[in-house]
N, C-alpha and C positions, 0 to 999 in steps of 0.2 A: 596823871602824875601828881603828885605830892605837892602843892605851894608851897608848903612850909621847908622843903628839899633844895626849894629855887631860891630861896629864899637867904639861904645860909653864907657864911662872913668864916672865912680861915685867915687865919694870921700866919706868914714865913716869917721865924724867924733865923737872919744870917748864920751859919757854920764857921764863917769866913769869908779872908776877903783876898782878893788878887793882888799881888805887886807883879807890874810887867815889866815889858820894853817901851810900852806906849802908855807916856804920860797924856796925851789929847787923844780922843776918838779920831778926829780926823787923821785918815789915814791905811786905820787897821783895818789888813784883810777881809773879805766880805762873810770868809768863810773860814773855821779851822783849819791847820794843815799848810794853809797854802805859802806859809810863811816860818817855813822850821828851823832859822834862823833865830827865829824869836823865841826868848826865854820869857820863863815866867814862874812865881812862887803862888802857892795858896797857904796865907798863912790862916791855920785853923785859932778859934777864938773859945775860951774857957765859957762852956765847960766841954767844949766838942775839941778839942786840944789833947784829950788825955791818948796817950800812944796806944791804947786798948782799940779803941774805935778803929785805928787803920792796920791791926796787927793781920795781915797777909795779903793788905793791898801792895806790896812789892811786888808779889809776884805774878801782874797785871801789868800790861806792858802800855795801854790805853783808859782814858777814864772818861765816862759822861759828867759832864760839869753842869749843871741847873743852878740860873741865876740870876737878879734882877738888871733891866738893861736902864739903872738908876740915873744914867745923865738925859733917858727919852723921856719927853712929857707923859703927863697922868694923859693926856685926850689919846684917843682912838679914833680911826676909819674905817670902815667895812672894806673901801676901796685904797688902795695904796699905790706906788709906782717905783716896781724894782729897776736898781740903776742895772741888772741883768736887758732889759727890755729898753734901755737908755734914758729911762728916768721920763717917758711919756705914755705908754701903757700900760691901763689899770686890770687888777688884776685884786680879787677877795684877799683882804688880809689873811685868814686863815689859808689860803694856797701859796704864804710869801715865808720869808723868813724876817719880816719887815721887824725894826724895834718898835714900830709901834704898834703894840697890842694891848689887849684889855685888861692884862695883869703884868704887861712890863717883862714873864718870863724869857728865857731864853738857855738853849741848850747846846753847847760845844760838845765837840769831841776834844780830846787835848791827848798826848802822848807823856806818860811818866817816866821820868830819869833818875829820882831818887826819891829817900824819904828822910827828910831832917828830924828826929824827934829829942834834940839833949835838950832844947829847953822849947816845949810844946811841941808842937806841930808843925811843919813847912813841908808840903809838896814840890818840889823841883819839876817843873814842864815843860815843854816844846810847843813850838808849832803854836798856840795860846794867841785866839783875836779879841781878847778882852784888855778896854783899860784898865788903869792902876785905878784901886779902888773900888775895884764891883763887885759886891756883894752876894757871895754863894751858898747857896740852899740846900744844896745835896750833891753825894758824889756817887757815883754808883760806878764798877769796873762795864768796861766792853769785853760782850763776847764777841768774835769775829762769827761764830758757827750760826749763834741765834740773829746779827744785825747785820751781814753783811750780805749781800740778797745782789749779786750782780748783774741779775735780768730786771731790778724793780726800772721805774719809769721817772725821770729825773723832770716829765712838765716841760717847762720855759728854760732849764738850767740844764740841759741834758751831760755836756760835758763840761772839763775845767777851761776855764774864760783864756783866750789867748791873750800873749805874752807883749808887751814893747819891751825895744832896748834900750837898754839904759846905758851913760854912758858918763865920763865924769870929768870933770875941768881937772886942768892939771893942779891947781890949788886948792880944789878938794881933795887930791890925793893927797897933798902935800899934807894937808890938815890930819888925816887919816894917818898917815905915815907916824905921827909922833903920837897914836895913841895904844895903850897895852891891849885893848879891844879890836885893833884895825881891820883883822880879817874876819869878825864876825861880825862888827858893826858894816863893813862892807857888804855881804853876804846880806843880811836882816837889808840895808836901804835896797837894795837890785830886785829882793825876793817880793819889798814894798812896793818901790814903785813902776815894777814889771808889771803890777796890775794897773795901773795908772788911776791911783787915790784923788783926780779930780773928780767933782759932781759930775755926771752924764752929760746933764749938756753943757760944761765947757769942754767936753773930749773932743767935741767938734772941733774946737779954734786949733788950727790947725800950726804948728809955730808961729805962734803969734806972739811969742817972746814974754808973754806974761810969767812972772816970777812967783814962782807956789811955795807951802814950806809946811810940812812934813816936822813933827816931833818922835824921836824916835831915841829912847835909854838918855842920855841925859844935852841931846845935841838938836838942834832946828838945822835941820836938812832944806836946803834953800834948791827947787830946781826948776826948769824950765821946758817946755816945748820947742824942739827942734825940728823942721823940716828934710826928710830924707828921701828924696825920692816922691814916690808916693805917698810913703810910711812916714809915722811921725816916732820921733824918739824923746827919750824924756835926757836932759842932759841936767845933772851934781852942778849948779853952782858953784856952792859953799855949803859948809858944814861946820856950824855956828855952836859955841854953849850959849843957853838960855839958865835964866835964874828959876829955879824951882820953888 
């Protein structure tokens, strides 16, 4: 093979960049989809802006998003440790979805709802596990016919991660209650913290009363571990504004 082939240096440059519901990483779904409560815009950047470039992506109902995962450091591992495997078996970067990789890329699915073009470009999306801010390199539409393969072999992640309940102090309702968002800001924390956004291994401490907090559209989601039974449940706090 070619040294001089190995050798070679590309530059991405951004299309755009994401406005979400997730201002911090911590938090956001491990995976696209799992959170379709969540909104999100791509607002496209001059000169990828002009309304030509997305003239019949409407009528695409899903979009592959590629893009820099810009808050993970420059270093890389060969070996990683998906919190899928509880955050202590290793497992080759290239077999993870890990953000740390050698070029930072990363690839969503997302679901399209609209298209804003009066003044540039904005994608309107769903489901979106990217924070505010991340920098996108390409959009290409999903085919279901050619990517959606229901016998391929899912590895370590075979099927969708089971669920906690979630559950809420009556003073985060109350909080909820006076806002014009309340039943989708609702929706988005349940769909959030159903998957329980602690590191791995604090999912062990089992109601241990420890007080977590979640950034989610423009609110610090305050919640804790409850004891149930056997089961552990994640129990709403408070539902705090934070200054952005």
């Amino acid at each position: 093979m070619d040294d001089a082939h190995n050798s070679e240096h590309f530059t991405l440059t951004p299309i755009g960049h994401v406005v979400s519901d997730y201002p911090d990483k911590f938090g956001i779904p491990r995976q696209p989809g799992l959170a379709p409560a969540a909104n999100a815009q791509l607002v496209l950047t001059a000169p990828y802006n002009d309304p030509h470039a997305v003239r019949g992506l409407e009528d695409f109902s899903h979009l592959w998003l590629s893009f820099i995962f810009h808050q993970s450091p420059e270093r890389w591992s060969p070996l990683v440790r998906p919190p899928r495997l509880g955050g202590n078996k290793k497992v080759g970067v290239f077999a993870s979805r890990s953000t740390h990789r050698p070029n930072r890329l990363g690839l969503s699915l997302v679901r399209l709802v609209g298209i804003d073009s009066q003044h540039g470009v904005a994608l309107k999306l769903q489901g979106c596990d990217l924070v505010s801010g991340t920098p996108v390199v390409d959009i290409k539409p999903y085919l279901p016919w050619a990517e959606s393969h229901p016998n391929a072999l899912a590895g370590f992640a075979p099927e969708t991660p089971s669920l906690m309940e979630v559950v809420f102090h009556p003073a985060a309702l109350d909080t909820l209650a006076q806002r014009q968002d309340s039943a989708t800001l609702l929706a988005l924390i349940e769909q959030v913290l159903s998957q329980d956004p602690r590191p791995a291994y604090k999912q062990k401490d089992r109601g241990s009363d420890r007080l977590y907090g979640v950034r989610l559209r423009d609110v610090d989601v305050k919640f804790c571990p409850r004891q149930k039974g056997e089961a552990t449940t994640l129990e709403v706090m408070a539902i705090e504004p934070y200054d952005q």
